[in-house]
N, C-alpha and C positions, 0 to 999 in steps of 0.2 A: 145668572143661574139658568141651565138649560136640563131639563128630563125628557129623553123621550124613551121609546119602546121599540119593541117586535119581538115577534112571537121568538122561543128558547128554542135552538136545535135539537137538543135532546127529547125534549117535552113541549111538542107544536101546540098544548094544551096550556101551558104557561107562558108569562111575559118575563123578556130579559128588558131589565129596565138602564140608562146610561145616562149618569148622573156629572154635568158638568162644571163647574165654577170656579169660581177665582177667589185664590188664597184671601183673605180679609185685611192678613198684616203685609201678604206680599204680593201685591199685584204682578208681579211677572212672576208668578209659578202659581201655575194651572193645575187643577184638581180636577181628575177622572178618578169616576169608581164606575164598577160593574156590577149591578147582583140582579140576583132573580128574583118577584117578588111571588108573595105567597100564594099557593093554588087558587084555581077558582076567581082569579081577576080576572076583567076581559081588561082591554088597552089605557078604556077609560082611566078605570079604579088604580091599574097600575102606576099610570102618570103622577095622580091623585098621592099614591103610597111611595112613588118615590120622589116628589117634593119634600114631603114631611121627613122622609132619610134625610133630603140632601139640607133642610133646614137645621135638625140634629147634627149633621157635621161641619154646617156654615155656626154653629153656635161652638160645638167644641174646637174649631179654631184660633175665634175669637181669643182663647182662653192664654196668658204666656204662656213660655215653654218651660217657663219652673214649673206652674201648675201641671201642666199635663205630663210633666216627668212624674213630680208627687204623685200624681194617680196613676201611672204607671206603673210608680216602685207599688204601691198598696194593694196591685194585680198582683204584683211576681211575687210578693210577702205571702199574699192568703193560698199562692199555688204550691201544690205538691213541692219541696226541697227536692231539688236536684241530686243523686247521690254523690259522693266524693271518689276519685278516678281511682279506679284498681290497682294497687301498689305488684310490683316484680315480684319474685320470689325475695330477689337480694334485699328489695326493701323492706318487706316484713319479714325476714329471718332476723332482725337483730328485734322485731318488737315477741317475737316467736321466743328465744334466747330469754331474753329479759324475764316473761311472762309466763315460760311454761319451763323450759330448759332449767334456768336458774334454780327451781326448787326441787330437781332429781339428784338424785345420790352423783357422787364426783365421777364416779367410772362412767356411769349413763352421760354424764356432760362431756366427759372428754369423745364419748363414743360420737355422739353428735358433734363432734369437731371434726371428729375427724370427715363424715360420711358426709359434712357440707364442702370438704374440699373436692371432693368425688363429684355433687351435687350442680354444686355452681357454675363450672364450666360451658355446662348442656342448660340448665333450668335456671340459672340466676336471672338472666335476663327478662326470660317471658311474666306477663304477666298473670297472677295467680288464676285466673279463670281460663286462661292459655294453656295450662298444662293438664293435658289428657291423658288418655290410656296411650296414643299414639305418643305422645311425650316420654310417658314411663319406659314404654317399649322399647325407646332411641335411650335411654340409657345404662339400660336393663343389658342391650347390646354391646354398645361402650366399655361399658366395666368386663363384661363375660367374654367378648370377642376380643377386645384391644389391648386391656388392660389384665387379662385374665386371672379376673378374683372369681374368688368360690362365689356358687349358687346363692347360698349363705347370706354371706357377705352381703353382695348384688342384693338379696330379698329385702335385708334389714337396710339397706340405703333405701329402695323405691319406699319403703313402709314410713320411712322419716321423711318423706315429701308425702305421705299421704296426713300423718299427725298431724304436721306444719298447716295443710290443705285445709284441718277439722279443727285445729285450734284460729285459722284462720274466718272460718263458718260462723262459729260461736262467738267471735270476739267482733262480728259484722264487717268485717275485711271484704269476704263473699257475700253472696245471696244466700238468702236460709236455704232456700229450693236446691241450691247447687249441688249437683252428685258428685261424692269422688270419685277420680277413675278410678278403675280398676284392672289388672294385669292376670294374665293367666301364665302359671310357671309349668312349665315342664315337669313330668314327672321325675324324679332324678331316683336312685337304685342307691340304698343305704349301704354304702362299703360293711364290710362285717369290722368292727373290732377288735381287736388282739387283746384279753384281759391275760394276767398274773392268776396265776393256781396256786392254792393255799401254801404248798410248797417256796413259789417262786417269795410270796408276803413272809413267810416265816423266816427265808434266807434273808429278808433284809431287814426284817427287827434285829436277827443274829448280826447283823453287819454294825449296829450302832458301837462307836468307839467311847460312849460313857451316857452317864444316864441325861443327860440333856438330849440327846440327839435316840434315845431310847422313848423318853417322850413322845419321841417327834413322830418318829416310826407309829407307834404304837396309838397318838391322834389320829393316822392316817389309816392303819391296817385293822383297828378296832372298831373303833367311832366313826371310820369314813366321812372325816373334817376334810373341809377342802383347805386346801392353801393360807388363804387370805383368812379364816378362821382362824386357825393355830396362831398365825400371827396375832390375831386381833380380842385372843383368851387371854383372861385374867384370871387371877388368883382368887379374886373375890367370886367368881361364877364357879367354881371347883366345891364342892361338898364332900370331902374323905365320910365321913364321915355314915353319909350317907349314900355315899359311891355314884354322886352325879352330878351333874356338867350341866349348864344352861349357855347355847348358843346364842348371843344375841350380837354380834356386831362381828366386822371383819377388814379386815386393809387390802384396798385395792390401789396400787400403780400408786401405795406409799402412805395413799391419806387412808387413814382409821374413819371408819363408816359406822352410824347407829347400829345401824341391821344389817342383817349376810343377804345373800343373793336370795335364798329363798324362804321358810317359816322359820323364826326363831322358834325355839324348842330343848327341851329336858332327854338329856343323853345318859343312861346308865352305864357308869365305868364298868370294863373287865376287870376281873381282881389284878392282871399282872399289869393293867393299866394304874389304877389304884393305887399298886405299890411301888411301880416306879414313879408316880408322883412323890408319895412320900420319902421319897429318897433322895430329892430332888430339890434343890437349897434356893429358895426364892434370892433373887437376886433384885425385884421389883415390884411393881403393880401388877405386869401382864408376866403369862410364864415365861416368854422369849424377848430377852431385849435385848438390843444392837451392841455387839461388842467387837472387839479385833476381829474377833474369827469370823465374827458374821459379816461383817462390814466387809471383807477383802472380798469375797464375791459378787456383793451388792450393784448393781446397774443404777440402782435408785440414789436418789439424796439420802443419807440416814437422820433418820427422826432421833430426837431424844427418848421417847416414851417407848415407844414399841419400832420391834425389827421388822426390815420390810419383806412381804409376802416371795419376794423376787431371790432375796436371798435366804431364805430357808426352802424355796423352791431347788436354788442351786445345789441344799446340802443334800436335800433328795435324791439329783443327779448324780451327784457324786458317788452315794450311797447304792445306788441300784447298779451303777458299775464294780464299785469292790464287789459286788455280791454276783456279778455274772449274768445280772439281768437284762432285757432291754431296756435302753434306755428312753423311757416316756414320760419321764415328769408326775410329778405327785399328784394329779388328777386323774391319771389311768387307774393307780390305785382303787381311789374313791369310788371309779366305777370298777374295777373287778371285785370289789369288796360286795356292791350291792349284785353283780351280776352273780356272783359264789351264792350267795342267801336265797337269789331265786330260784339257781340251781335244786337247792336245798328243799324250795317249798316255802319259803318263807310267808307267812301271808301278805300281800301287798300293802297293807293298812299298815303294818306292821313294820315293812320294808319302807314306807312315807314317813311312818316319824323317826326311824333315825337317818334318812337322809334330809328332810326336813324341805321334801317338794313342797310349793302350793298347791300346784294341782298332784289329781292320782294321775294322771294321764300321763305327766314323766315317768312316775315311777312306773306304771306296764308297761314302759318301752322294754324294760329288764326280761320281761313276763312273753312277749309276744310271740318271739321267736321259740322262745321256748315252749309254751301250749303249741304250738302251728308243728312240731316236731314231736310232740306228743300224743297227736290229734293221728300224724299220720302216722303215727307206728300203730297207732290202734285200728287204724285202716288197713295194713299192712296184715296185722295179725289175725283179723277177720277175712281177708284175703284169702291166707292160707288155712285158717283152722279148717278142719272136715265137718262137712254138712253132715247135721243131725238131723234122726226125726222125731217128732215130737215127743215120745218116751226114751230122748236121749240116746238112742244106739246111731251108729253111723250107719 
């Protein structure tokens, strides 16, 4: 065993002390260490301090190598757990699916089906703390430049890599700390849309060829039911009696869903709604069920219980043509129905429960353009009116 010293380069104030000897079990392999010993040694004390080191490491050699493995592992046991490596997008999207996906209504799942085939190409591979605002960005491009989907579209894909991102956080995928990115979207300029004038809805009640498809009309131009609604009405949610309707479930892309897109909610029939129910010869459970005539247009598989949304969609189509309309599908309805009302004055609380938003904030999109065109006539007419003086004379 050999110690000696000299002064530390860094700290000519301290001693670097250099501790020599030979293995115990293994005389041909030689044992150097280096340390510095504690301030305020001169050479002497240093010598002194670093025997007693090298006595302490000539003892734990002595020791087998099972031992000092055992007290190795009972180091890396009492230290901080190492965390588990960050899984890819690909590799947590099915624990994502499983976990968060599986308990949203069928259209929400299939949507996320689809917007992971978009997703995966670009983001499958990195892994979940790899993907940034510069990530979203390269996709956001992709889809809008290459593949050229709506803005739309594009937004609700980057939002379902931000979910996946935040149900990742919570379930300790991520770090708590970690921030999602975030994207900045262009402003984009709200096309105006083409609604139907009370005119255009009354030609196409007039259009139905018998009281089933009188119905139909008249859920869509009265009640402003959407689609997937009408399909998904029963007989049992109907009160003649007391002339209302309770919304609560609706078929999308075939499958029957507990609840519709937005609040379930209590609909007062119009009388001529009213009475073409009563005229109207239950054939089942629900008011429209799948029959020849339904089924020849149908896209979908036909259910036994109820008809699917797809095909009373199409008898819409057809309908708005005998009638000379544009042809827009039984949703443009449902919004010229609410945009007529607000024309009207409706009040917006008013205009929310029977279209049956969650928020009001849907419903004054009806509202906005219209006040902002009311606002300026009234700017317009203060414009022009003649300046008075204060006992009224010009």
């Amino acid at each position: 065993m050999e110690v000696s010293t000299r002064p530390y380069f860094k700290d000519r104030t301290r001693q670097h002390v250099d501790i020599n000897l030979t293995h115990p079990l293994d005389p041909a392999k030689p044992i150097r260490r280096r340390v510095v010993a504690p301030a305020g040694m001169d050479a002497a004390a240093a010598v002194e301090w670093g025997r007693a080191e090298a006595l302490k490491l000539f003892r734990a050699l002595c020791q087998p190598a099972d031992v000092r493995a055992q007290k190795r592992g009972a180091t890396d046991h009492d230290a901080k757990p190492t965390p588990p490596p960050i899984k890819t997008l690909t590799e947590y999207w099915a624990v994502f699916e499983s976990s968060h996906v599986a308990e949203l209504k069928y259209s929400t799942r299939v949507h996320y089906e689809t917007v992971w085939a978009n997703i995966r190409p670009l983001l499958g591979a990195l892994r979940l703390d790899q993907i940034d605002e510069k990530a979203l960005t390269q996709l956001r491009t992709h889809m809008r430049q290459e593949r050229a989907l709506s803005q739309g579209y594009t937004r609700q894909t980057c939002e379902a890599v931000r979910v996946a991102l935040r149900h990742a956080r919570s379930e300790g995928a991520l770090p708590k700390g970690h921030e999602l990115p975030q994207i900045t979207w262009p402003k984009q300029r709200r096309a105006k849309v083409d609604v139907y004038s009370r005119e255009d809805l009354e030609a196409l009640v007039a259009s139905a060829r018998n009281t089933e498809e009188r119905v139909l009309f008249l859920l869509l131009a009265d009640a402003a039911l959407r689609i997937g609604e009408c399909a998904g009405l029963m007989w049992r949610d109907i009160s003649l009696e007391e002339r209302t309707m309770v919304i609560r479930r609706n078929v999308s892309r075939g499958r029957l869903q507990d609840t519709a897109k937005g609040e379930d909610g209590e609909i007062t029939l119009s009388p001529r709604l009213a009475e073409a129910l009563r005229g109207y010869t239950p054939r089942g459970d629900f008011v429209f069920v799948p029959d020849g005539r339904f089924s020849a247009h149908s896209i979908f598989h036909v259910q036994k219980t109820h008809v699917q949304e797809g095909t009373l969609g199409m008898r819409v189509r057809h309908a708005q043509k005998r009638a000379g309309l544009s042809v827009y599908g039984p949703h443009r309805i449902r919004h010229s129905v609410l945009t007529l009302l607000a024309h009207k004055g409706v009040s917006p609380y008013a205009l929310q429960a029977l279209a049956r938003h969650a928020n009001l904030s849907t419903t004054m999109r009806y509202y906005v353009h219209l006040k902002q065109s009311a606002l300026a006539a009234q700017a317009v007419a203060a414009l022009t009116a003649p300046d008075t003086d204060g006992n009224g004379a010009a």
